[in-house]
C-alpha positions as protocol buffer text, in pm:
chain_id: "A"
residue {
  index: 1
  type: UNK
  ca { x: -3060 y: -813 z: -802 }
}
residue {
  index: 2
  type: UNK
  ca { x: -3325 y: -965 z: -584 }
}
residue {
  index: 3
  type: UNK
  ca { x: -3470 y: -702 z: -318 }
}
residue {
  index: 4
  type: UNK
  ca { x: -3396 y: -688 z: -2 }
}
residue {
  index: 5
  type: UNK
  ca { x: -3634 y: -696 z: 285 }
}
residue {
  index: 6
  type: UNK
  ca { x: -3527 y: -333 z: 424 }
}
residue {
  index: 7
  type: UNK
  ca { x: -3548 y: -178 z: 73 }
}
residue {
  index: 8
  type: UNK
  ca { x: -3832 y: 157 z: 29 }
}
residue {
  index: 9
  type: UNK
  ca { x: -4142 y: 105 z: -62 }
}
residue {
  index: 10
  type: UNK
  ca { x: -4176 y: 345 z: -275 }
}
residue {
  index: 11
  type: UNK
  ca { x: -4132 y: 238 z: -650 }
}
residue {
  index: 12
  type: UNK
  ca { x: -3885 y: 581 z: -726 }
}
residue {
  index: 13
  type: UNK
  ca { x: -3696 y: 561 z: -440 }
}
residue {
  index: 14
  type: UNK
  ca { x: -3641 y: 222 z: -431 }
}
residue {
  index: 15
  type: UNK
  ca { x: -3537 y: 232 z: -794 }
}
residue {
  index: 16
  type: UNK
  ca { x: -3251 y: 502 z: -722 }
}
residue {
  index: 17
  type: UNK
  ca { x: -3172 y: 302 z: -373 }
}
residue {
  index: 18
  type: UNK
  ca { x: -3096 y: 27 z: -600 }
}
residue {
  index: 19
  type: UNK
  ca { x: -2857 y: 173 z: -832 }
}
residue {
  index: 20
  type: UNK
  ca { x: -2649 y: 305 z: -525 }
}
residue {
  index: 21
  type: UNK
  ca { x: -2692 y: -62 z: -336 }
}
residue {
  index: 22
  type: UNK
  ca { x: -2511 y: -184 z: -644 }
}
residue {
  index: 23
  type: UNK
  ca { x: -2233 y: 42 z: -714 }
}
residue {
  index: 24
  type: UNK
  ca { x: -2186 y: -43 z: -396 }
}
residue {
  index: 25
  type: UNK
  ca { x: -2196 y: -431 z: -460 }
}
residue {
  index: 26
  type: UNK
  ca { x: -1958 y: -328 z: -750 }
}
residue {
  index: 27
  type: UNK
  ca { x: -1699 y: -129 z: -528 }
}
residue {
  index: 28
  type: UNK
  ca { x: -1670 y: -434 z: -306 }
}
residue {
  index: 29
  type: UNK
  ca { x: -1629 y: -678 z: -573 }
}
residue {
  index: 30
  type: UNK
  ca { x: -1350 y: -464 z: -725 }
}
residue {
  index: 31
  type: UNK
  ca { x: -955 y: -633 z: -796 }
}
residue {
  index: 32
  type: UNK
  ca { x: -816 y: -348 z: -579 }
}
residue {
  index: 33
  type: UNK
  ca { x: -937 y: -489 z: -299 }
}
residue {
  index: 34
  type: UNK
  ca { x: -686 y: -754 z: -334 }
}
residue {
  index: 35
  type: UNK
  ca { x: -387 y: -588 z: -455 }
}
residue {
  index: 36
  type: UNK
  ca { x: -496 y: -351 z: -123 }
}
residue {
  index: 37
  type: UNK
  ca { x: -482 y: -654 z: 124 }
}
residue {
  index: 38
  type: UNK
  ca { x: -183 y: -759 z: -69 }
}
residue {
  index: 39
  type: UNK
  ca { x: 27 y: -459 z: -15 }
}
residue {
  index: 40
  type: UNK
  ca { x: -137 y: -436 z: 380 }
}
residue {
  index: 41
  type: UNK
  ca { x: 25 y: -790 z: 423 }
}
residue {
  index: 42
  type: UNK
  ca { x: 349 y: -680 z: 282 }
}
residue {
  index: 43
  type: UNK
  ca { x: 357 y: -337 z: 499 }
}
residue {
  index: 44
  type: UNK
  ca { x: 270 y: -613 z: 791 }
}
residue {
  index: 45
  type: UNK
  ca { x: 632 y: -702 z: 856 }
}
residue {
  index: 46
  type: UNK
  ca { x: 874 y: -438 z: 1085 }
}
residue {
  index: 47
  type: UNK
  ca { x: 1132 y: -449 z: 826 }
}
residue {
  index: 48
  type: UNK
  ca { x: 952 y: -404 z: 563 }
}
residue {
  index: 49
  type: UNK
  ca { x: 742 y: -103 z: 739 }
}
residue {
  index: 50
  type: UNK
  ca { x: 1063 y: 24 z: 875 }
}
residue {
  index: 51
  type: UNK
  ca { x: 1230 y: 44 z: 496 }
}
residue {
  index: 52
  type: UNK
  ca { x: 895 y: 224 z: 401 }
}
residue {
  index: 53
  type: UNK
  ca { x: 911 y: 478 z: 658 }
}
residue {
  index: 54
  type: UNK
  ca { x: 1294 y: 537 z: 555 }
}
residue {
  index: 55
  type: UNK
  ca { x: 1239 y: 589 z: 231 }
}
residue {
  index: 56
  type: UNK
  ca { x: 970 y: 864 z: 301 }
}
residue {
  index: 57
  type: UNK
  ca { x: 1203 y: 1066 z: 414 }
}
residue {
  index: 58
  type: UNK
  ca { x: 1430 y: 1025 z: 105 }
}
residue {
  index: 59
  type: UNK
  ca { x: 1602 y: 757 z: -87 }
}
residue {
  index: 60
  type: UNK
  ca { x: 1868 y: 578 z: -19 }
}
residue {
  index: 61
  type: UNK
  ca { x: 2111 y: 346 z: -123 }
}
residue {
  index: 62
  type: UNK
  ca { x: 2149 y: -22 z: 7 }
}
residue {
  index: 63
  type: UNK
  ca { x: 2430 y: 63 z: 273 }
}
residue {
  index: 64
  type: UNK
  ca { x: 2251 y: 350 z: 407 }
}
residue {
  index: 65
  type: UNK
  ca { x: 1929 y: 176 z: 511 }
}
residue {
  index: 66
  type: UNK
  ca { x: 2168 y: -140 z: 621 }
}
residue {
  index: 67
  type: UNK
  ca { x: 2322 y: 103 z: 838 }
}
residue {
  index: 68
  type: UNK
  ca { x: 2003 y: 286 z: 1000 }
}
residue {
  index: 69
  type: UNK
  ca { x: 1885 y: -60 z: 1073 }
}
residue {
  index: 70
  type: UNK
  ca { x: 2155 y: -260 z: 1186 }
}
residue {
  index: 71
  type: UNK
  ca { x: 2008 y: -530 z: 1021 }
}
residue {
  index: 72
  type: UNK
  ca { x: 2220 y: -809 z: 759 }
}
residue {
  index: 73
  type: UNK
  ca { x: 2256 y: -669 z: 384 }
}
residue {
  index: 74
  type: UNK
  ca { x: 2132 y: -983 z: 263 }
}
residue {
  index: 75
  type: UNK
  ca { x: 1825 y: -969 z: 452 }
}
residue {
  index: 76
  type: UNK
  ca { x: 1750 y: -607 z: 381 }
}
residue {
  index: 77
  type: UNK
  ca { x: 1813 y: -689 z: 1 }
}
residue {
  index: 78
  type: UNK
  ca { x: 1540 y: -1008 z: 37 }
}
residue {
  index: 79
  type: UNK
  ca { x: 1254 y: -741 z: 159 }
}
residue {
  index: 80
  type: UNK
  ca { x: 1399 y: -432 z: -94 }
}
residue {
  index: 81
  type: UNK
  ca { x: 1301 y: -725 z: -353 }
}
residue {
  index: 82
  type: UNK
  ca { x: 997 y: -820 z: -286 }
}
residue {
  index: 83
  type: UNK
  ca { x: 906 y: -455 z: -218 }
}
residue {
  index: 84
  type: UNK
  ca { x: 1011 y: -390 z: -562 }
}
residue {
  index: 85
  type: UNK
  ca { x: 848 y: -682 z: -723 }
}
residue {
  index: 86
  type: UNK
  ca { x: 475 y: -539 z: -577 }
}
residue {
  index: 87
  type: UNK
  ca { x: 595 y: -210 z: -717 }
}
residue {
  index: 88
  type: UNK
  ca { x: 638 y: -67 z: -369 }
}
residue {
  index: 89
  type: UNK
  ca { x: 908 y: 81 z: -405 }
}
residue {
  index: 90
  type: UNK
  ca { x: 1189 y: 145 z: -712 }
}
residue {
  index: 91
  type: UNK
  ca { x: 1552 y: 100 z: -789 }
}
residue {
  index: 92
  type: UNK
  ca { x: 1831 y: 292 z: -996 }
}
residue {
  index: 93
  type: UNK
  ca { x: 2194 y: 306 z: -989 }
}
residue {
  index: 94
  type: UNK
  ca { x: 2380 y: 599 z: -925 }
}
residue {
  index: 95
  type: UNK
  ca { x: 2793 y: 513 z: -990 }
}
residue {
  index: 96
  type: UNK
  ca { x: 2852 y: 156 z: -809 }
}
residue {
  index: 97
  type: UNK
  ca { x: 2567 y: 212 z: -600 }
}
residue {
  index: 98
  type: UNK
  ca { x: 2195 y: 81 z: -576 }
}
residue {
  index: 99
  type: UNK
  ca { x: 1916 y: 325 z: -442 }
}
residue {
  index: 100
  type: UNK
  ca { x: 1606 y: 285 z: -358 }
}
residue {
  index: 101
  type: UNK
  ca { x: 1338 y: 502 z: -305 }
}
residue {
  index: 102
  type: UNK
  ca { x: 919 y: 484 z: -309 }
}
residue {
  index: 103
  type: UNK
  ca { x: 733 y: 419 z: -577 }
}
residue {
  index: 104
  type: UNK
  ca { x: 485 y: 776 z: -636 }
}
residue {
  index: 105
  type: UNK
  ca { x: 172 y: 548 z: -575 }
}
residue {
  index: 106
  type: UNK
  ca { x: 331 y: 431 z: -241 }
}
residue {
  index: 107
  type: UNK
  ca { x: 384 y: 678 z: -143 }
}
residue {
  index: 108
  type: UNK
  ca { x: 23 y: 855 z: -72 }
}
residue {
  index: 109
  type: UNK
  ca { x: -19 y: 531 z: 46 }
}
residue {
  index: 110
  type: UNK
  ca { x: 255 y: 531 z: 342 }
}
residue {
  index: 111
  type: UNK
  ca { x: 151 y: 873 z: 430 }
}
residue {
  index: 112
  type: UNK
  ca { x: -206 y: 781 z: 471 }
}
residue {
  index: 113
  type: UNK
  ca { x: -117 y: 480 z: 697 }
}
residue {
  index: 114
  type: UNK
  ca { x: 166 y: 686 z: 902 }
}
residue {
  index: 115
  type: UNK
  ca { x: -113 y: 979 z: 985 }
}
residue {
  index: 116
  type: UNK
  ca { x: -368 y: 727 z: 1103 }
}
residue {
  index: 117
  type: UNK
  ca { x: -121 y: 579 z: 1322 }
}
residue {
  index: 118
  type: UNK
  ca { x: 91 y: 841 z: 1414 }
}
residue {
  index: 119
  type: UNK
  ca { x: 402 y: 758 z: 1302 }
}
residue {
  index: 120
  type: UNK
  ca { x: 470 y: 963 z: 991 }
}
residue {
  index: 121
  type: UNK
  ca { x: 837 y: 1102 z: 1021 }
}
């Protein structure tokens, strides 16, 4: 790493300063950071934030969160997919019936973004 103009000037400090200064370098050149922006993006549509914020309360089943938002099956079945496929949020079937509900990761995830903006159910 070449220094940088602000760095101490003392040889011990600067030493440690340099090993944080890179972690640092390392944290921000970490994959995460994609999948993040990735699953920010996906979150970035109403339907899609609106399914999320369902399913936080519990899961449901296809019908039920057609129902709730008055929205086409079809189209709510598009966004439960691609949900899914990012591992947002998980499927089973229970009798004839598809449910959905949040994946564990997610949600942590949804409750950290509901606090911040105040709409956590």
């Amino acid at each position: 790493m070449r220094p940088v103009r602000c760095c101490p000037a003392d040889c011990a400090i600067r030493s440690d300063w340099q090993e944080e200064l890179q972690k640092e370098i390392d944290l921000l050149n970490n994959n995460d950071i994609e999948r993040t922006c990735d699953v920010l993006k996906l979150l970035s549509l109403p339907m899609r934030l609106k399914i999320t914020l369902l399913l936080l309360t519990r899961e449901h089943c296809v019908c039920e969160i057609n129902h709730v938002l008055k929205e086409k099956q079809n189209l709510v079945s598009y966004n439960l997919g691609v949900l899914k496929k990012y591992g947002i949020v998980e499927s089973y079937y229970r009798s004839k019936h598809k449910y959905y509900r949040l994946n564990e990761k997610a949600v942590n995830i949804i409750r950290t973004i509901t606090k911040t903006i105040g709409t956590a159910p």
